[in-house]
TIROTOR-366381 format. One line per 2 residues: number of its first residue (from 1); their letters; for each residue x, y, z of N, C-alpha, C, O, CB. Coordinates in steps of 0.2 Angstrom, whole numbers, always signed. Atoms other than C-alpha are relative to their C-alpha. Glycine has a CB too. Layout:
<mimis>
NUM> a> X Y Z X Y Z X Y Z X Y Z X Y Z ~ ...
</mimis>
This chain:
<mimis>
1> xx> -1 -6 +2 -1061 -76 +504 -5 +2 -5 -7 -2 -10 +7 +1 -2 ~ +3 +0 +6 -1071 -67 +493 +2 +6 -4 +4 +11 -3 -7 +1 +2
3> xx> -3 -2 +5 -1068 -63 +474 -4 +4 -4 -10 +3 -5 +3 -5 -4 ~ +6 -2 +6 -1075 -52 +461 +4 -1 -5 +10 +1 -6 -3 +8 +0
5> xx> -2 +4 +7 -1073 -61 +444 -6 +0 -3 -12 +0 +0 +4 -8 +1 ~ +1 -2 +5 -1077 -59 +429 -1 -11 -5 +2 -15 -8 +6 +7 -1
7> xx> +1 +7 +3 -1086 -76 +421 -3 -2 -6 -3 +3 -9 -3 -4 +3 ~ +3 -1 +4 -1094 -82 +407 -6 -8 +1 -4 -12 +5 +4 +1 -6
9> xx> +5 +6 +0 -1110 -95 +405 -4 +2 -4 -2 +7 -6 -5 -2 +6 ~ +4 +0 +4 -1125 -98 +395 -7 +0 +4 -6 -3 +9 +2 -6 -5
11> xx> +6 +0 -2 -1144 -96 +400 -5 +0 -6 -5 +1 -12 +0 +5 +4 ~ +3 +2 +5 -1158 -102 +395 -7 +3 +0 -11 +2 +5 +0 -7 +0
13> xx> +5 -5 +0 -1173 -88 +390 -6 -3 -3 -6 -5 -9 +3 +6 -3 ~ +7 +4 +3 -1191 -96 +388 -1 +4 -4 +0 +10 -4 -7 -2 +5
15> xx> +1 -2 +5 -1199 -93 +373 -5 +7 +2 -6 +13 -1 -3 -5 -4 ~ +5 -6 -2 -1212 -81 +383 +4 +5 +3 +2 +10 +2 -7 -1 +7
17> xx> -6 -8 +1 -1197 -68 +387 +5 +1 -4 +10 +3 -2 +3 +3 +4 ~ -3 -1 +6 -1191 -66 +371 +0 +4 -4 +4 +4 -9 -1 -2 -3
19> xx> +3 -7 +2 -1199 -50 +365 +5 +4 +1 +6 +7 -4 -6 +2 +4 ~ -5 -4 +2 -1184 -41 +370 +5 +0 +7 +3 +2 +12 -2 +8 -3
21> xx> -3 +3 -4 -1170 -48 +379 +6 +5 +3 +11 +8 +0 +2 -7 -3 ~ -4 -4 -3 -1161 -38 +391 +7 +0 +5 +8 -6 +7 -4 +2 +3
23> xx> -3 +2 -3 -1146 -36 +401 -3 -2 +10 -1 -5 +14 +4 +3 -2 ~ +5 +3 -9 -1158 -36 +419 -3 -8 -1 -3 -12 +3 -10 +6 +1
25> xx> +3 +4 -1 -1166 -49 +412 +5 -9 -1 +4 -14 +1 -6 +2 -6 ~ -6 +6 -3 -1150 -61 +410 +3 +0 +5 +6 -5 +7 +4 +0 -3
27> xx> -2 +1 -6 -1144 -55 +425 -5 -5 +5 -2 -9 +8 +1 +5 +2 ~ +6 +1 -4 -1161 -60 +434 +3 -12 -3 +4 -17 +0 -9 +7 -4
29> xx> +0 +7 -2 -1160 -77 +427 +9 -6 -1 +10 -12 -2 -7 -3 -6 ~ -7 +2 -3 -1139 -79 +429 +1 -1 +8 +3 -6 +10 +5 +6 +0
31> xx> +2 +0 -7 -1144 -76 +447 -5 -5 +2 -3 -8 +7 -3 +6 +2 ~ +1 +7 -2 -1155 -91 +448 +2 -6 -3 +0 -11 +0 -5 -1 +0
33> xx> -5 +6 -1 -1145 -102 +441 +7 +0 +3 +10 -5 +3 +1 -3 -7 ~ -5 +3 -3 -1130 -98 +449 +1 +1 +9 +4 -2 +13 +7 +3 -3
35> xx> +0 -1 -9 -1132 -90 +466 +0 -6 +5 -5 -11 +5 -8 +4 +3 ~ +2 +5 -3 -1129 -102 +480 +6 -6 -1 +9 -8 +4 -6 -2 -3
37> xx> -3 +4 +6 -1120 -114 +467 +8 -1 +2 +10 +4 +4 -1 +3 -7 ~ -7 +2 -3 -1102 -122 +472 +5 -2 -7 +4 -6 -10 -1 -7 +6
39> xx> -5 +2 +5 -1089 -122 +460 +5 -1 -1 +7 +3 -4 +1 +3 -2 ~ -6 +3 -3 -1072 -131 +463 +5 +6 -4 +11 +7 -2 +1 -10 -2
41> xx> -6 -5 +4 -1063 -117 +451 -2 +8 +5 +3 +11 +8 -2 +1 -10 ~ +2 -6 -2 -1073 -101 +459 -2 +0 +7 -2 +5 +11 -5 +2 -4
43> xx> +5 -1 -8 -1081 -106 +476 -8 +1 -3 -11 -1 -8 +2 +8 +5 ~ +8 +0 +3 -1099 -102 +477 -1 +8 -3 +3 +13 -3 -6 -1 +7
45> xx> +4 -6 +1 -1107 -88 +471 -4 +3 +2 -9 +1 +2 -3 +1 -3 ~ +5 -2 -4 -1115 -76 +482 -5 +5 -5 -11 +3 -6 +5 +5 +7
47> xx> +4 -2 +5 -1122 -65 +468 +4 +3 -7 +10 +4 -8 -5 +4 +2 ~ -1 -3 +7 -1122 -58 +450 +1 +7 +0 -4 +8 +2 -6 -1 -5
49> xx> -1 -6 +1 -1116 -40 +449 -1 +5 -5 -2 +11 -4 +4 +1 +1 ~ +1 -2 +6 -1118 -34 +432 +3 -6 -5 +7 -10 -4 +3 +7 +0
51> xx> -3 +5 +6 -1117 -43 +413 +2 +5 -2 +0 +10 -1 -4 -6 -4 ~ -5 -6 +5 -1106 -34 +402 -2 -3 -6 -5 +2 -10 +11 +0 +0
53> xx> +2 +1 +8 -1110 -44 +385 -5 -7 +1 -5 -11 +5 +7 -1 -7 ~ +4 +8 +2 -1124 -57 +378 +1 +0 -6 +1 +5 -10 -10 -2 +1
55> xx> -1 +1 +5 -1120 -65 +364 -6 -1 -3 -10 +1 +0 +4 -5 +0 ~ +5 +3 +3 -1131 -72 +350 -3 -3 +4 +0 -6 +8 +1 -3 -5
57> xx> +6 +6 -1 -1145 -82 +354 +0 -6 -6 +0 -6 -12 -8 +3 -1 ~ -3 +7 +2 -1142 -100 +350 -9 -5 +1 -12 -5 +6 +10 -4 +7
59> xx> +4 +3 +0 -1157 -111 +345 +0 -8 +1 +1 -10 -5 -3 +2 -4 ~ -1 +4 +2 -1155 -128 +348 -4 -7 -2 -10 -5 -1 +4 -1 +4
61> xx> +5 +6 +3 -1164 -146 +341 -5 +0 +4 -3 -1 +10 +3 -7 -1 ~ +5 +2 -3 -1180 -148 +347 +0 -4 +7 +0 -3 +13 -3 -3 -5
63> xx> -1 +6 -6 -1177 -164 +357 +6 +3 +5 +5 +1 +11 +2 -9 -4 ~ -5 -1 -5 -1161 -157 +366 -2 +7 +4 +3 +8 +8 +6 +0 -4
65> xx> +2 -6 -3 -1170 -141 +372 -8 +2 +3 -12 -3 +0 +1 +4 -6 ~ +9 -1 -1 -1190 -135 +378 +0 +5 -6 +3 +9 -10 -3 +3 +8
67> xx> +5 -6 +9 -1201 -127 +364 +1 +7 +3 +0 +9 +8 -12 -1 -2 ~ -2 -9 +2 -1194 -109 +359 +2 +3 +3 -1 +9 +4 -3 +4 -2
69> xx> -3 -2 -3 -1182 -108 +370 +6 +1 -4 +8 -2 -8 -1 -2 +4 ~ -6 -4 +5 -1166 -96 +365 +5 -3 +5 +3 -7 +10 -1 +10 -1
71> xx> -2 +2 -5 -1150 -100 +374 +5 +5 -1 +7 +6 -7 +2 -8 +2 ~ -3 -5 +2 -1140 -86 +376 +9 -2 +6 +8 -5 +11 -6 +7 +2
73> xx> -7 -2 -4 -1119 -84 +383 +1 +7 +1 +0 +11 -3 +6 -2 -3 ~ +2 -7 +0 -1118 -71 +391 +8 +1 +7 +10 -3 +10 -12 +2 +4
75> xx> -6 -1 -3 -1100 -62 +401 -3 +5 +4 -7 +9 +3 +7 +3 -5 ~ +3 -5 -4 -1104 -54 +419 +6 -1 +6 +11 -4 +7 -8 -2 +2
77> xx> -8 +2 -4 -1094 -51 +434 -6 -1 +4 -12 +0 +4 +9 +6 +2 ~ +6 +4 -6 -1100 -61 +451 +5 +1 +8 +11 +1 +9 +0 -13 -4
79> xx> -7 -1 -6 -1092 -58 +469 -4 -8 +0 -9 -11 -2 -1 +8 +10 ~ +0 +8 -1 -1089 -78 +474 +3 -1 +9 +6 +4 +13 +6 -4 -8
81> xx> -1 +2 -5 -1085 -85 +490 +5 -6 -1 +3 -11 -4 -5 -2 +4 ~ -4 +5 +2 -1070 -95 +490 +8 -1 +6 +14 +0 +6 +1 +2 -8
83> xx> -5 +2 -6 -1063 -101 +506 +8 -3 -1 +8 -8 -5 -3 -5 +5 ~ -6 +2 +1 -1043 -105 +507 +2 -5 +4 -2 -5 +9 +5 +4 +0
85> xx> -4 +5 -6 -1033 -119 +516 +4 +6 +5 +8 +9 +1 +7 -6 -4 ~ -2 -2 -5 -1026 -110 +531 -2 +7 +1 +0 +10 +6 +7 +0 +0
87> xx> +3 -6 -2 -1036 -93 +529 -1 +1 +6 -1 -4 +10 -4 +1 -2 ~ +4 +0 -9 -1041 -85 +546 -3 +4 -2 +0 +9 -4 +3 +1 +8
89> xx> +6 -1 +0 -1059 -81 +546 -2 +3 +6 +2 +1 +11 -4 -6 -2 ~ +4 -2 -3 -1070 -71 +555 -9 -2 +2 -12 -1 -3 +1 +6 -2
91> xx> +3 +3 +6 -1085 -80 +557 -6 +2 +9 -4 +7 +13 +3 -9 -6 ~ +6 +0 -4 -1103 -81 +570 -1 -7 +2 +2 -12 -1 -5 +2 -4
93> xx> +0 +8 -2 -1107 -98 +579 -8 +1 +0 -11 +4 +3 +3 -3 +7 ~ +7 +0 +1 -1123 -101 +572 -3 -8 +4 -9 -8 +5 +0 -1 -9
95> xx> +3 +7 -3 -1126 -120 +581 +5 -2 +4 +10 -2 +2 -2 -5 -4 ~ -3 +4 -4 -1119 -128 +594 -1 -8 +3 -6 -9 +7 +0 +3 +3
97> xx> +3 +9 +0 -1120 -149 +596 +7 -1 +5 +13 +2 +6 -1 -7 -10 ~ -6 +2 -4 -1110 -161 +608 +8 +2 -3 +13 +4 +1 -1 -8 +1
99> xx> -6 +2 +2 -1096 -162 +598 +2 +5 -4 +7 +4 -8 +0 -5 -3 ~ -4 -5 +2 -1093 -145 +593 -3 +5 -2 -7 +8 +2 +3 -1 -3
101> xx> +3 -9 +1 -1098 -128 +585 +0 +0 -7 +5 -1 -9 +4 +7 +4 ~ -1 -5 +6 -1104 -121 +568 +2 +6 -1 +0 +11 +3 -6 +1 -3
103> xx> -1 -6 +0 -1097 -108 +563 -2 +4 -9 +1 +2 -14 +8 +1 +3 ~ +2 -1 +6 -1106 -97 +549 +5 +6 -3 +6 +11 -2 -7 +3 +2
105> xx> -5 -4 +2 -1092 -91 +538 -3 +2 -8 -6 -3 -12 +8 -3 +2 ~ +5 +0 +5 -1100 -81 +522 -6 -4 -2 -10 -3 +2 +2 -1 -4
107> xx> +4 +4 +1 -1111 -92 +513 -3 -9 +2 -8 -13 +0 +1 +2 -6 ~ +1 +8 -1 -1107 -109 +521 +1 +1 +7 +0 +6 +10 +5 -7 -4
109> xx> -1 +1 -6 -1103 -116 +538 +5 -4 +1 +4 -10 -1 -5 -1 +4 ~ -5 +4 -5 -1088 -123 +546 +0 -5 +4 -6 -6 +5 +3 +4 +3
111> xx> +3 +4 -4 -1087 -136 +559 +7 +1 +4 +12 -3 +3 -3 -6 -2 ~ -5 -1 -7 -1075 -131 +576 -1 -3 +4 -5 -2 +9 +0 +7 +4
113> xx> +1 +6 -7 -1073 -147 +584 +2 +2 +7 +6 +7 +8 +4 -7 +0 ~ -1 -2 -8 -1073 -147 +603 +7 +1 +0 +9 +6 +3 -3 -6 +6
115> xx> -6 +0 +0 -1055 -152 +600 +4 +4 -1 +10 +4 +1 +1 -4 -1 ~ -3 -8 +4 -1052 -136 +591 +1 +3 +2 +5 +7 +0 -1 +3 -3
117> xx> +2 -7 -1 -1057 -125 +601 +4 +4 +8 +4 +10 +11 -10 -1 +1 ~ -5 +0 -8 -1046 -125 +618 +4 -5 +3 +3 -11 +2 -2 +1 +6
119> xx> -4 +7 -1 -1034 -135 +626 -3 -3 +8 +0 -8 +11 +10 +1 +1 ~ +2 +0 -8 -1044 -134 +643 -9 -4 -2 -13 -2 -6 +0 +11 +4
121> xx> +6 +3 -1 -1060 -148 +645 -8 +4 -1 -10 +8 +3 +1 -4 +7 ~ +6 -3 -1 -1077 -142 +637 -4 -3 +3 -2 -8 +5 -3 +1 -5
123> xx> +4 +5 -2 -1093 -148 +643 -6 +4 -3 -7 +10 -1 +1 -3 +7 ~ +6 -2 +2 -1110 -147 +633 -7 +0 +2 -11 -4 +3 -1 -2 -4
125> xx> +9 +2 -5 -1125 -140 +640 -5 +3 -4 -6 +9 -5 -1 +5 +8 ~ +5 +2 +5 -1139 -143 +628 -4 +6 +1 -5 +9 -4 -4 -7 +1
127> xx> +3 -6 -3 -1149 -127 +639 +0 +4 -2 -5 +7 -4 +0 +2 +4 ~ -1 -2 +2 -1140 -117 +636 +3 +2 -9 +5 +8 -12 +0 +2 +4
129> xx> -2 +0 +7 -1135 -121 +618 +8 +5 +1 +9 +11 -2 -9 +5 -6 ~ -6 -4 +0 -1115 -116 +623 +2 -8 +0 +0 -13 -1 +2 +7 +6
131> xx> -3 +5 -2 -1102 -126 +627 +7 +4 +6 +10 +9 +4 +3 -4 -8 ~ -2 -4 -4 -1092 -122 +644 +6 -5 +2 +6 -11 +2 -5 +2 +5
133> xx> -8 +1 -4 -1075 -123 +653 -1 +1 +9 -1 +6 +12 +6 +7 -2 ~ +1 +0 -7 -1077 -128 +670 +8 +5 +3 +9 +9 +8 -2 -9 +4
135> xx> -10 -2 -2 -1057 -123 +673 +1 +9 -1 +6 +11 +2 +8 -5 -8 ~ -1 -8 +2 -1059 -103 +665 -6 +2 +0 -7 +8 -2 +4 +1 -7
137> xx> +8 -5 +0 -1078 -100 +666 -1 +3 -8 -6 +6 -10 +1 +8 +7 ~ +1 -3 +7 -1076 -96 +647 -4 -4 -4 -3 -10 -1 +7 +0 -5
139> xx> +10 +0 +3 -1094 -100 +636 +4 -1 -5 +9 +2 -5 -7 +7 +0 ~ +1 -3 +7 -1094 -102 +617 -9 -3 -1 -12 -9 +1 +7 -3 -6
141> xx> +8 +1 +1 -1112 -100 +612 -3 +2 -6 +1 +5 -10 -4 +3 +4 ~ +0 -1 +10 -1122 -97 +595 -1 +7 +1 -5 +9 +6 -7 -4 -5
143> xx> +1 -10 +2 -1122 -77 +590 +7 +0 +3 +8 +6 +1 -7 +5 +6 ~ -6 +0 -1 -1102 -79 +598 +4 +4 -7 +5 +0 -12 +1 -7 +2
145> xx> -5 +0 +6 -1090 -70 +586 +6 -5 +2 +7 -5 +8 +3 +8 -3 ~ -7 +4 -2 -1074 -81 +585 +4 +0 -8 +0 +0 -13 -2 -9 +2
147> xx> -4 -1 +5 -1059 -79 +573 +3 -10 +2 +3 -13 +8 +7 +9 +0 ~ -2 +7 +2 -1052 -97 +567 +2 -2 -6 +0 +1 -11 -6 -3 +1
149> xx> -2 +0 +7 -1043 -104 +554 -3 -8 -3 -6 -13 -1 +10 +0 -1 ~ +6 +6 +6 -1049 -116 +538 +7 -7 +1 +12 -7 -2 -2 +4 -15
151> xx> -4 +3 +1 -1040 -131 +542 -1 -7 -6 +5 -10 -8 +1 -2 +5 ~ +3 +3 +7 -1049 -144 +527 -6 +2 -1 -9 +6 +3 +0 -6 +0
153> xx> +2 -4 +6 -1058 -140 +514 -2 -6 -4 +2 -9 -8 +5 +5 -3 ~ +1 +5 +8 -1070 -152 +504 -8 +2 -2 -13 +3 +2 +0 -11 +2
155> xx> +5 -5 +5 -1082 -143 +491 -6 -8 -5 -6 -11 -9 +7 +6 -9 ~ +2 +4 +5 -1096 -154 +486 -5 +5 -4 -10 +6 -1 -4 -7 +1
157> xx> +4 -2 +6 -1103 -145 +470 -7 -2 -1 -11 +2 -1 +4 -2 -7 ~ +6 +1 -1 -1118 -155 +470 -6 +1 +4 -12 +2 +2 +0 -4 +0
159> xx> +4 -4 -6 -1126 -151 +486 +5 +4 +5 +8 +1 +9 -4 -5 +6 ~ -4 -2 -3 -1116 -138 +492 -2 +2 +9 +1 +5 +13 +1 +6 -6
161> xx> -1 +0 -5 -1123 -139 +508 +2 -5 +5 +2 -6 +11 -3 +3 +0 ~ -7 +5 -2 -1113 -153 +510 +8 -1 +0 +12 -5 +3 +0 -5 -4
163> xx> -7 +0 -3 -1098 -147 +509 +3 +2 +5 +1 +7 +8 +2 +2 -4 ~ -1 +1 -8 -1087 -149 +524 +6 +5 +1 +11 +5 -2 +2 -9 +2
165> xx> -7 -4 -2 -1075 -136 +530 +1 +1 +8 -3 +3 +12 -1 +9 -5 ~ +0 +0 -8 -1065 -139 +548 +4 +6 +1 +6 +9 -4 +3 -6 +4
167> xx> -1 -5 -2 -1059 -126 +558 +4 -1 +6 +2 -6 +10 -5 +5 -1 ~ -2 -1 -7 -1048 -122 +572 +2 +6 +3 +4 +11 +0 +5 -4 +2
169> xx> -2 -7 -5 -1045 -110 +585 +5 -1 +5 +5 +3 +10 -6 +3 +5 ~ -4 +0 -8 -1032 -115 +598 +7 +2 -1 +11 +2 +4 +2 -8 +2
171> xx> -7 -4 +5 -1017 -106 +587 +0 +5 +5 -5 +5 +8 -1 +3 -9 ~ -2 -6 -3 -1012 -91 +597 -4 +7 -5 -7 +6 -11 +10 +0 -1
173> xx> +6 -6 +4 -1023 -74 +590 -6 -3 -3 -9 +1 -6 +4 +5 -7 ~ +6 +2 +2 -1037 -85 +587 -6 -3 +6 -4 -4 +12 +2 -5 -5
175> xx> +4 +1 -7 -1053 -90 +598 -9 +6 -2 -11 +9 -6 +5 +4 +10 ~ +5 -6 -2 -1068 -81 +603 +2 +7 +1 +6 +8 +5 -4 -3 +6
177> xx> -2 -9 +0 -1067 -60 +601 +3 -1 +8 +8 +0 +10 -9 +7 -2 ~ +1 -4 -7 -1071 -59 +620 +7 -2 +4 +10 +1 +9 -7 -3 +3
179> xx> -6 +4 -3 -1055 -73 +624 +4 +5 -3 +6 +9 +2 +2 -8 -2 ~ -5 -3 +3 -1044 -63 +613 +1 +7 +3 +7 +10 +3 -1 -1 -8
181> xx> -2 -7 -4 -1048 -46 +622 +3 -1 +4 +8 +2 +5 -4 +5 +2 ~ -4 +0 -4 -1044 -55 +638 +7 -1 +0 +11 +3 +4 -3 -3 +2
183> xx> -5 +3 +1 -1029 -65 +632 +7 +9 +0 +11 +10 +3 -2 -5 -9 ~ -3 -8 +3 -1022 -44 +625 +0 -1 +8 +3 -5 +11 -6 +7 -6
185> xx> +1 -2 -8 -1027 -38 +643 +6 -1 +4 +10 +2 +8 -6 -2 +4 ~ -5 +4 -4 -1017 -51 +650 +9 +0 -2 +13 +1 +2 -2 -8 -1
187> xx> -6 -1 +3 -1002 -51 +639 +2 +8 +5 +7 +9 +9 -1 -1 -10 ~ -4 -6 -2 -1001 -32 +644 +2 +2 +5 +8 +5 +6 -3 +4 -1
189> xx> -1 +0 -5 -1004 -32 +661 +5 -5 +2 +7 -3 +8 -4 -1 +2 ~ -9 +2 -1 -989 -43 +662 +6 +3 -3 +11 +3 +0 +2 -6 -1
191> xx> -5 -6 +4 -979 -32 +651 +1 +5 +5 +7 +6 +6 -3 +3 -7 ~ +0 -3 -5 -984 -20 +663 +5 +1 +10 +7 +6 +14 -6 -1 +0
193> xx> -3 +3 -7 -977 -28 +679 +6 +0 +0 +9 +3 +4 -2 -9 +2 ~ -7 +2 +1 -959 -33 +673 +4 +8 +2 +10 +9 +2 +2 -4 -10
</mimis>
């Protein structure tokens, strides 16, 4: 899900832009140190939106800092990315491998095992980079939208693009867009019949 919050941090302004320290110029380098960045309290940070205050500039000991550099705290608000346990996501299938499907949800990717994804036998064909149902002729392939829920969730902060988040689709209102229109159709057309 994504939040807009309001955070605080410290940055660290080399001595060659120091001449007159701005709020562009702490945003600018808020944004490369946090964009990207995985945070087990916030999620990630997709970007910096505006800073509201910089505190003093804090000089610290020589040996604990580079030469004449200032370090400034500074309060800004940030939209963040921060997926839930059982959310249901809207998301893109960015890759597909034997054993299942990325799905690009915000800033990370998901992983919709084969086992997730129907109760009906896939089979992977490498060609065309899908994965197919010989029993319903139904495809999932990359560029696919598919709604799916976050069923775990593990954040590694260090390389966040290691962290692992699984997914499923075999729940009732979830799948690929295109199943879910048929699935509607069907439902109605028997609604229709009775």
């Amino acid at each position: 899900m994504y939040k807009r919050v309001t955070l605080t941090d410290t940055v660290e302004v080399p001595a060659r832009e120091l001449g007159s320290v701005t709020t562009d110029q702490i945003r600018r380098l808020l944004q490369d140190k946090l964009e990207g960045r995985m945070d087990s309290d916030v999620g990630s940070v997709v970007t910096i939106t505006e800073v509201h205050d910089i505190g003093e500039g804090v000089v610290l000991p020589e040996r604990e800092r580079h030469e004449g550099s200032v370090f400034y705290e500074a309060e800004f608000d940030a939209v963040t990315f921060d997926p839930s346990m059982q959310e249901v996501i809207d998301g893109t299938v960015v890759e597909v491998v034997e054993f299942g499907a990325f799905i690009g949800i915000g800033p990370v990717d998901g992983l919709l095992h084969v086992s997730q994804i129907s109760d009906e036998y896939l089979s992977y064909d490498a060609e065309n980079q899908q994965l197919a149902s010989t029993e319903s002729n139904r495809t999932l392939g990359v560029d696919d939208a598919i709604r799916a829920r976050i069923v775990t969730k593990s954040i590694d902060e260090r390389n966040p693009r290691d962290s692992k988040i699984g997914l499923t689709a075999k729940q009732p209102g979830l799948g690929k867009h295109g199943w879910l229109t048929e699935e509607h159709e069907t439902r109605q057309q028997a609604a229709g019949d009775d």
